[in-house]
BAKOLDREN-619131 format. One record per residue: residue in three letters; y, z, x of N, C-alpha, C in turn. Coordinates in steps of 0.001 Angstrom, whole numbers, padded with zeros to 6 digits, always signed. Example, Ala and Ser with C-alpha at 12.3 -4.5 7.8 and 13.67 -1.06 7.14 Angstrom:
ALA-005690+007800+013190-004500+007800+012300-003300+007800+013200SER-002250+007080+012850-001060+007140+013670+000030+007870+012900
END
This chain:
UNK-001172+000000+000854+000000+000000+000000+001236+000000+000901UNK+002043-000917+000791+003489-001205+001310+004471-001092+000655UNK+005570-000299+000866+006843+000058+000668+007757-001504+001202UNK+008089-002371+000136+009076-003799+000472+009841-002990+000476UNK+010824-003510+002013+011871-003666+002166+012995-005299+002321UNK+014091-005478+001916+014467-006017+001888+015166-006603+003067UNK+015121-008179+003626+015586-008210+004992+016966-008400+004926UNK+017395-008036+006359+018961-008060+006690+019350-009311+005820UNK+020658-009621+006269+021564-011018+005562+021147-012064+006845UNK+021183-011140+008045+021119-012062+009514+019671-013281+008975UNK+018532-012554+008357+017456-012876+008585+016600-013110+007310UNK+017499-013736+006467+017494-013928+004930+016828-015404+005085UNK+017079-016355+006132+016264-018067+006128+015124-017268+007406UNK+014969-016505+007475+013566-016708+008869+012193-016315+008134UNK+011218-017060+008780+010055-017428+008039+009212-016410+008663UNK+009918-014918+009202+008603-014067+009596+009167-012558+008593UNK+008161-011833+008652+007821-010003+007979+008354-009441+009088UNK+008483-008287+009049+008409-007539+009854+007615-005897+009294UNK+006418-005740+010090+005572-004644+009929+005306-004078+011126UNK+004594-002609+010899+003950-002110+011847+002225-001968+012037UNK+001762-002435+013050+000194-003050+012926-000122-003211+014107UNK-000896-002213+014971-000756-001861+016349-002267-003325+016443UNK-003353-003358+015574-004351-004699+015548-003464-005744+015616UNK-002583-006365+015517-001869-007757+015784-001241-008121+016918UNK-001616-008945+017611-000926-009734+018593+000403-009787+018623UNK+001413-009468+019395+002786-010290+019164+003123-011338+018965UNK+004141-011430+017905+004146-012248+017086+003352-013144+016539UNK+002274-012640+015628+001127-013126+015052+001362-013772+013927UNK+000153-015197+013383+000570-015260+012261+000069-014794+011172UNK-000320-014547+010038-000559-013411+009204-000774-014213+007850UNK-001758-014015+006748-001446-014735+005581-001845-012741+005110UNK-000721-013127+004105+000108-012180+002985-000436-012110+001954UNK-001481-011428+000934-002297-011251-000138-001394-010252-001038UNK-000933-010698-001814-000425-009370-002926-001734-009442-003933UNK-002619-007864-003863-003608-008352-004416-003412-008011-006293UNK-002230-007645-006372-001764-007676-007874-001954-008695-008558UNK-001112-009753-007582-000960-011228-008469-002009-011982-007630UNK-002725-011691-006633-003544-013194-006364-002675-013974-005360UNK-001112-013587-005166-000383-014705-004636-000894-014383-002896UNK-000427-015573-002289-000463-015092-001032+000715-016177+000171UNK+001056-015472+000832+001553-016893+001861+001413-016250+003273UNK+001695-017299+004155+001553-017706+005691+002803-017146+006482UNK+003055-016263+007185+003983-016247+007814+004187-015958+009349UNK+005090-015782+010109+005127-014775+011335+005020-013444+011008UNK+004506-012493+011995+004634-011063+011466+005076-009823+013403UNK+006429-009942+012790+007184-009211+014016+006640-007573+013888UNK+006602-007001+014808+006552-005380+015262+008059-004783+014516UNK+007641-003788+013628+008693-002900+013915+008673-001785+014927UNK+009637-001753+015770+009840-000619+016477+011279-000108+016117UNK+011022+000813+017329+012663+001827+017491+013773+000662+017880UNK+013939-000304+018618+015193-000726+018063+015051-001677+017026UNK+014421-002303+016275+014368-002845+014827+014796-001578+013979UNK+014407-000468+013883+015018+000628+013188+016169+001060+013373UNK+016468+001271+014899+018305+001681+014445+019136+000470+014242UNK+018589-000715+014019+019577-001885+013428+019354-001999+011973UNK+018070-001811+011832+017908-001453+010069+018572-000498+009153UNK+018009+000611+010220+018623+002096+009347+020348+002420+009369UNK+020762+001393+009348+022310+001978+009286+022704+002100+007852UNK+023936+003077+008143+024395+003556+007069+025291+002717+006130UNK+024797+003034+004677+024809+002438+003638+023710+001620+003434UNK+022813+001543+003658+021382+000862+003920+020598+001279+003528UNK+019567+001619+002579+017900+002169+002506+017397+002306+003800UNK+017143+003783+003961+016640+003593+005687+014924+003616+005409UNK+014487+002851+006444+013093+002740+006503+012201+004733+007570UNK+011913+005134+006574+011269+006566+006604+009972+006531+007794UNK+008917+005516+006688+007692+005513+007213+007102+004061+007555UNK+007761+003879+009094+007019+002215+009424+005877+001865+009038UNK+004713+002818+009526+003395+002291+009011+003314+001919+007762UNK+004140+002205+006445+003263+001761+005291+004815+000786+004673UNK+005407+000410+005887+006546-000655+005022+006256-001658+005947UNK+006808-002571+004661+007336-004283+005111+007926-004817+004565UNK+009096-005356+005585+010452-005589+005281+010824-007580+005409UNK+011016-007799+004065+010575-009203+004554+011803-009711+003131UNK+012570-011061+003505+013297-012061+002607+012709-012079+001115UNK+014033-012524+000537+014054-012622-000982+012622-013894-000775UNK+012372-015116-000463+011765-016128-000230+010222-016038-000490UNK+010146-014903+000757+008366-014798+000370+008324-013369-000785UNK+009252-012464-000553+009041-011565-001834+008875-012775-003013UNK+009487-013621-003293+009163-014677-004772+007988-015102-004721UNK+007600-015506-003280+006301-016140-002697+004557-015956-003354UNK+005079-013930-003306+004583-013229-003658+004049-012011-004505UNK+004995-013051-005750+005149-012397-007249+006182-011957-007604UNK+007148-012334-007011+008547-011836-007497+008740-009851-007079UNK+008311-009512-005961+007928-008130-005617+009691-008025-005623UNK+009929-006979-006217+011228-005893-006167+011822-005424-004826UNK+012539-005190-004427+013117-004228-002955+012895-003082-003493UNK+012396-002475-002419+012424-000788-002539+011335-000668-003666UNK+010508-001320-003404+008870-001096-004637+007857-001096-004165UNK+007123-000675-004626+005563-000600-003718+004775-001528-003796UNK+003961-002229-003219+002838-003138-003794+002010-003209-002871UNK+000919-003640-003254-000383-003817-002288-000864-004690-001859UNK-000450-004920-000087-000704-006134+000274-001533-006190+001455UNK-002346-007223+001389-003137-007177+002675-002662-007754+003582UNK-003078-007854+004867-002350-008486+005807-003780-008850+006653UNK-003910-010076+006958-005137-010523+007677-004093-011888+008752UNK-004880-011604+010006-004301-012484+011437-005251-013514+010621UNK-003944-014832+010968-004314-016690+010594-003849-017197+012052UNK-004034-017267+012942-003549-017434+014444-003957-018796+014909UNK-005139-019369+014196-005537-020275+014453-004661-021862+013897UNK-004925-023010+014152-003724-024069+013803-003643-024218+011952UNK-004826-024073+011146-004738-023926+009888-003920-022963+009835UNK-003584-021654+010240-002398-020758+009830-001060-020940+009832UNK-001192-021723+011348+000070-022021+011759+000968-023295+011176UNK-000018-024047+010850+000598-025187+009753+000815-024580+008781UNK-000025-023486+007490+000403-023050+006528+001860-021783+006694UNK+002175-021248+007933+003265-020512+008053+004074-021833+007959UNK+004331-022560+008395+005050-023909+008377+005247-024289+007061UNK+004277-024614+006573+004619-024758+004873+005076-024448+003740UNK+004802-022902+004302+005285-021739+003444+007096-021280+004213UNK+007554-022132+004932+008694-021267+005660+009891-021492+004840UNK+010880-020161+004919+012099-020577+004024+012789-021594+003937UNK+013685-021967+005114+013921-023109+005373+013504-025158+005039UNK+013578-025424+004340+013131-026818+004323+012891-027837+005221UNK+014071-027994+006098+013717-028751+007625+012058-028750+007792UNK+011849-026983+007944+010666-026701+008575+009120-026838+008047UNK+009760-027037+006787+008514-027408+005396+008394-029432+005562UNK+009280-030087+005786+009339-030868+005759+008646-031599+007329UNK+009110-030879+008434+008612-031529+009386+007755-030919+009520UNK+006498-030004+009559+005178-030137+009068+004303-030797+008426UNK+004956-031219+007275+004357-032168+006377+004324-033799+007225UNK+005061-034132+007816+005494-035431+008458+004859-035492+009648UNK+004068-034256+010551+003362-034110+011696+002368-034234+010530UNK+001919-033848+009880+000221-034428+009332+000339-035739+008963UNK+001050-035751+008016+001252-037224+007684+000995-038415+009125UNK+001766-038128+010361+002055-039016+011095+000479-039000+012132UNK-000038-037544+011783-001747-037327+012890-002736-038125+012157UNK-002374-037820+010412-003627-038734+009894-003237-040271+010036UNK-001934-040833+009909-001682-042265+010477-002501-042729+011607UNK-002461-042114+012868-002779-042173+013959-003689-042456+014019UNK-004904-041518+013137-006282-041098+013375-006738-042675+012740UNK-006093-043299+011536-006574-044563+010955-006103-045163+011696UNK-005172-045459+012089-004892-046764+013524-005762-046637+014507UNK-006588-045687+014527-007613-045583+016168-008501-046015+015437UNK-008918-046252+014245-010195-045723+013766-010114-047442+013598UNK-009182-048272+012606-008719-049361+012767-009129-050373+013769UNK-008595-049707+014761-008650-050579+016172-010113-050728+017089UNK-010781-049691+016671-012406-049129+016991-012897-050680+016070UNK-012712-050468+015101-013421-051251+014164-013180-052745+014251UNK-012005-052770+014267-011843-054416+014451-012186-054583+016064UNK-011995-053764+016929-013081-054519+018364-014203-054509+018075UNK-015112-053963+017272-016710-053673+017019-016859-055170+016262UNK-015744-055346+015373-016251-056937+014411-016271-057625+015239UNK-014996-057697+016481-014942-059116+017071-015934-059521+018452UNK-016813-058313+018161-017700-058245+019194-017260-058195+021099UNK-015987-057722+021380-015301-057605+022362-016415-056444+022843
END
């Protein structure tokens, strides 16, 4: 169970969480299960430490109490992921996607559009490729070269 927090203004378009999860690699990528709704998405997932906290916890701010059971992440994937509230609890899993299927789906899933878009256009342009080789295999095999 995670305590959402809501991210800075600085970091309102960036496509990563920020949690505490001593099992994860730095800067890992992570797919996001809210197991309420079923939803889930792909993201980066930063360390909170002590200086992520005294830039968080300033005053006039919701200060973050207990790192281990928060995560502090954009309006974007909170929608992502059922429309979750700031400052509400919900239950989310967090499982490492590190491998290139993750890393394309953090891509897909990222706030930003640029970054949704040129993902989509690197597959698009690998499966082109893969039929132009495959193409070119084939028509030397007909012409008996």
């Amino acid at each position: 169970m995670f305590e959402v927090f809501a991210s800075t203004v600085e970091e309102a378009q960036q496509g990563w969480v920020w949690l505490e999860s001593s099992s994860l690699p730095p800067r890992s990528i992570v797919k996001l299960t809210n197991t309420a709704s079923g939803k889930s998405v792909y993201c980066e997932a930063l360390q909170i430490d002590e200086n992520f906290l005294r830039h968080y916890n300033k005053p006039h701010r919701i200060s973050i109490t207990s790192p281990a059971s928060s995560i502090v992440m954009n309006g974007w994937y909170r929608s992502k992921l059922g429309n979750l509230a700031k400052q509400s609890t919900a239950q989310i899993t967090v499982k490492p996607a590190n491998g290139h299927w993750g890393r394309f789906m953090a891509c897909t899933h990222h706030p930003q559009v640029v970054v949704r878009v040129a993902a989509w256009l690197g597959l698009i342009s690998v499966m082109l490729g893969v039929i132009g080789v495959l193409l070119g295999v084939f028509s030397l095999r007909g012409s008996g070269a």
